[in-house]
N, C-alpha and C positions, 0 to 999 in steps of 0.2 A: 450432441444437440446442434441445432443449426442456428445463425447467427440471431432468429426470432425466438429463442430457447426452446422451438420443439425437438422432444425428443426424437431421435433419426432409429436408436436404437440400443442393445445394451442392456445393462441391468436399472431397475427403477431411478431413475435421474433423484439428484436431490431436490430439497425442499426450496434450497435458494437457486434453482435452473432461473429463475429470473434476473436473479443478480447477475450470475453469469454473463447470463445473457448482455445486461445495459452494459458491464465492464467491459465486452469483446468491443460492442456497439459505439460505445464514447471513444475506447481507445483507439482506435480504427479511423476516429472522425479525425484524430488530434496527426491523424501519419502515422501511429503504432506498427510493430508488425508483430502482430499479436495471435499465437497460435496454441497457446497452453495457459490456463489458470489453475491456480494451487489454492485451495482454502483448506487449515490446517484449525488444530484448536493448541498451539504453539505456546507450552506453558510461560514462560518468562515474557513472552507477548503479551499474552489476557493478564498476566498477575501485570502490568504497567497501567491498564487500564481499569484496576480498580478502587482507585482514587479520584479526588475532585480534579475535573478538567474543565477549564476554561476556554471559551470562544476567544483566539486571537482581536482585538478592534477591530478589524473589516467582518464581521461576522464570520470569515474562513473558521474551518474546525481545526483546533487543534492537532499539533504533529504527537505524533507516537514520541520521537527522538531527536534528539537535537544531532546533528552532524559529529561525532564523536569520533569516527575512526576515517581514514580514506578509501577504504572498501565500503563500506554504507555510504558514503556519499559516491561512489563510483557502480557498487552493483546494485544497490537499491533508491535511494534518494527520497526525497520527501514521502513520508508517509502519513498522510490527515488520517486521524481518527472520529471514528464515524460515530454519533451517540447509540445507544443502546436503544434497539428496537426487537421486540420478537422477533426469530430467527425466520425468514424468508417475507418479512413485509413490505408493502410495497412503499413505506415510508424508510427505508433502507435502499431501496432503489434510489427511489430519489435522491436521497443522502448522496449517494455515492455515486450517481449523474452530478450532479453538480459540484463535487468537490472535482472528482474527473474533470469537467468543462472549464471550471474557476483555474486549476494551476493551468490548462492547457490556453488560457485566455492569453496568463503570463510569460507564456514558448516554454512549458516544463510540460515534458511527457513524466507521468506517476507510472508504476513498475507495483507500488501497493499502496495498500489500505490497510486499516487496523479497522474494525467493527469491534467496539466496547463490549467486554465482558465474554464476546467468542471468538476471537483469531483472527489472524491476517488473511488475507486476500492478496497473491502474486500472481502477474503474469507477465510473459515475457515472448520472444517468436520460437521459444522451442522448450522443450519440456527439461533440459536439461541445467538451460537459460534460470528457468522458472524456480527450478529448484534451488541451483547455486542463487537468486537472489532472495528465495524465503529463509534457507541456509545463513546468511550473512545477516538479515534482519534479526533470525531465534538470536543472534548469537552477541550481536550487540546488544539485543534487551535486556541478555543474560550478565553481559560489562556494568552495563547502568543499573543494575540492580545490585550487583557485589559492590559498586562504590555508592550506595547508595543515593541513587540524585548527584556525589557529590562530581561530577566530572566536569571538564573544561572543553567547551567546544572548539574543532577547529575554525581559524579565524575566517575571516572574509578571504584576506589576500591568501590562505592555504586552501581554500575552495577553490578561488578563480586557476590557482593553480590546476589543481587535478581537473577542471574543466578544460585547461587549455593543455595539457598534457595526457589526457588520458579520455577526451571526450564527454568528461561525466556530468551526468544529468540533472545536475541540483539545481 
């Protein structure tokens, strides 16, 4: 697809070529270098999203995950969950225009998305990229679910660490 989500060529594009589409589009605007998206139906990802979630105070959408490990806060990073909408609507677009735009407002480039009740949404400038950071997303979902809920985030000052040591993105 090209960055308007027309199909260029291939077999039947999916149903959310739109989505695609606005995540290439927003990332792009924020300085991304963005050349691979991944949408998975990632079980231990959708099973987090179906319980009651709450809008943070600023109206921001709630995160998938709190900062648990130093690889998800180094290959992934904030991930807002998007509320549930039929799968390729155009009120899912928008969702995820503006949670994109909202952290990008704050200097955080986002890497993914959770959309409630079907999977995450990764990308990253290469397919490989893309993978290893849906890979590290399943896999912490998979953490916070064996300790049920019960984990302890890393702190502020162990954050600012890995940002100022390893570049990462939170």
């Amino acid at each position: 697809i090209d960055l308007q989500g027309n199909q260029l060529g291939g077999d039947r594009a999916s149903k959310t070529i739109g989505l695609h589409a606005a995540i290439y589009q927003e990332a792009l605007k924020s300085g991304d270098q963005v050349s691979c998206i991944i949408h998975t139906h990632s079980t231990h990802c959708v099973a987090l999203t179906l319980g009651d979630h709450k809008e943070r105070g600023s109206g921001a959408p709630p995160e998938l995950l709190p900062a648990i490990t130093p690889y998800f806060v180094m290959k992934v990073g904030h991930v807002p969950l998007i509320p549930y909408a039929r799968p390729g609507s155009s009120e899912t677009i928008e969702l995820a225009q503006k949670a994109i735009a909202s952290y990008a407002d704050k200097g955080i480039s986002l890497r993914a998305m959770m959309l409630s009740r079907l999977g995450p949404y990764v990308w990253n400038s290469s397919p490989s990229l893309a993978m290893a950071t849906l890979e590290e997303l399943e896999e912490t979902a998979k953490l916070f679910l064996l300790q049920q809920g019960a984990v302890t985030p890393l702190t502020d000052v162990q954050i600012e660490q890995l940002r100022a040591a390893f570049a990462a993105r939170w």
